[in-house]
C-alpha positions in Angstrom: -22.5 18.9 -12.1 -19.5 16.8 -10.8 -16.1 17.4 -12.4 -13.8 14.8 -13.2 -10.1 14.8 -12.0 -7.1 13.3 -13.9 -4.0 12.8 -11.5 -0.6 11.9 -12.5 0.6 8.7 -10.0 4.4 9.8 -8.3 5.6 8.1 -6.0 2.4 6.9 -4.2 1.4 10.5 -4.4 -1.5 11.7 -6.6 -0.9 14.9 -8.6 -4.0 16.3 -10.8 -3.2 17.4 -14.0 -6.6 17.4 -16.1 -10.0 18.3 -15.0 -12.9 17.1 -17.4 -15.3 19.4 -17.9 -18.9 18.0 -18.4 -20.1 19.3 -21.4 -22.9 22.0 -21.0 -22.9 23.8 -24.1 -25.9 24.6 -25.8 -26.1 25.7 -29.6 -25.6 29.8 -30.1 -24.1 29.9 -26.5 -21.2 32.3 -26.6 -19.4 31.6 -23.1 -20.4 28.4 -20.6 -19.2 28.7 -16.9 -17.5 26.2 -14.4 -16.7 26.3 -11.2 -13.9 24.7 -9.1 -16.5 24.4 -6.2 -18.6 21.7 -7.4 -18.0 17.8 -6.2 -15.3 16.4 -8.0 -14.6 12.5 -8.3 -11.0 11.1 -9.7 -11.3 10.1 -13.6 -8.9 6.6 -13.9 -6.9 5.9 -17.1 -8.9 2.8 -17.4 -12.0 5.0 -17.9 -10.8 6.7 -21.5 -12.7 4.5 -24.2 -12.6 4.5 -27.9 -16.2 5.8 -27.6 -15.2 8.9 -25.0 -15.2 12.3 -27.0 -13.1 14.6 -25.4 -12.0 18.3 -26.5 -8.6 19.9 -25.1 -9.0 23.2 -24.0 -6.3 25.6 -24.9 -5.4 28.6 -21.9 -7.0 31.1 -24.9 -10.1 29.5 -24.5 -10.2 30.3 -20.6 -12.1 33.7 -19.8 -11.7 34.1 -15.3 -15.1 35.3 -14.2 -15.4 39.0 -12.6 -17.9 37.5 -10.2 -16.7 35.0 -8.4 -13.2 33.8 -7.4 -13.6 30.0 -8.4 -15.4 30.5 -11.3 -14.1 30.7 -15.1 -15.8 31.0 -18.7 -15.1 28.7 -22.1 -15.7 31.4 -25.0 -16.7 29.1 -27.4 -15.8 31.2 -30.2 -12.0 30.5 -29.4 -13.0 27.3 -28.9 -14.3 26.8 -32.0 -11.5 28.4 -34.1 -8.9 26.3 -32.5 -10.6 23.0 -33.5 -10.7 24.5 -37.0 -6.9 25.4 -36.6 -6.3 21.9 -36.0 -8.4 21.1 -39.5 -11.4 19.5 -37.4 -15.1 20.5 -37.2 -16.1 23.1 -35.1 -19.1 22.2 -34.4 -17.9 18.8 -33.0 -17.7 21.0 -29.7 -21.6 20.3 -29.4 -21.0 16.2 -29.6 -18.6 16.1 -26.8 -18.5 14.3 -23.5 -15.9 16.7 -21.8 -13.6 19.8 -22.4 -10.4 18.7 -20.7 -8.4 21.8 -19.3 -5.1 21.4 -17.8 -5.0 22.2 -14.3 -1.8 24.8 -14.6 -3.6 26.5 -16.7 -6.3 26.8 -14.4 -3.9 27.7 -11.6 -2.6 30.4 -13.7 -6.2 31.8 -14.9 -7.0 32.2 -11.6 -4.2 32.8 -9.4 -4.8 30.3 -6.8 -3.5 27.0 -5.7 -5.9 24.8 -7.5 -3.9 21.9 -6.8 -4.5 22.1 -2.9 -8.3 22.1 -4.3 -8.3 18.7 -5.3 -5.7 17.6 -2.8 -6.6 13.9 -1.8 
């Protein structure tokens, strides 16, 4: 599984800000687990398409692992209820190409500098 990186361009310097989350979910699943350790390769603004499904991932939807230090959960139930917040269908989660999830939040969840992880 390779995550893909959005970064922010300032000043010639490359800040990440969204990591796109391949989407593993399988029907009836009620969590699906990432890691930060896995290959990542830089997603370019040129690469969004009309085609490209995509789901934002609120900071609720993040569960941090008890396991492992890099490693966090999507509860899919959250997931799911936010989508129908936002008058969509839940079950649209299954069709997606990625769950996007803003790197802060990430940091946050897991108390690390996840920025230096995908310092380039």
């Amino acid at each position: 599984m390779t995550l893909r990186v959005y970064f922010d361009e300032i000043d010639g310097a490359l800040h990440p800000k969204t990591v796109l989350l391949p989407n593993m979910l399988k029907e009836e699943q009620e969590l699906t687990s990432y890691t930060l350790q896995s290959p990542f390769e830089r997603f370019y603004p040129e690469d969004y398409h009309d085609e490209l499904k995509v789901v934002s991932v609120s900071q609720g939807a993040l569960r941090q692992c008890p396991f492992y230090e890099h490693q966090f959960d999507l509860d899919v139930e959250q997931l799911k209820k936010d989508i129908a917040r936002m008058q969509h269908d839940p079950d649209a989660i299954y069709e997606t190409d990625y769950f996007a999830v803003m790197v802060d939040d990430l940091q946050e969840l897991l108390a690390y500098d996840v920025v230096f992880r995908f310092a380039r």
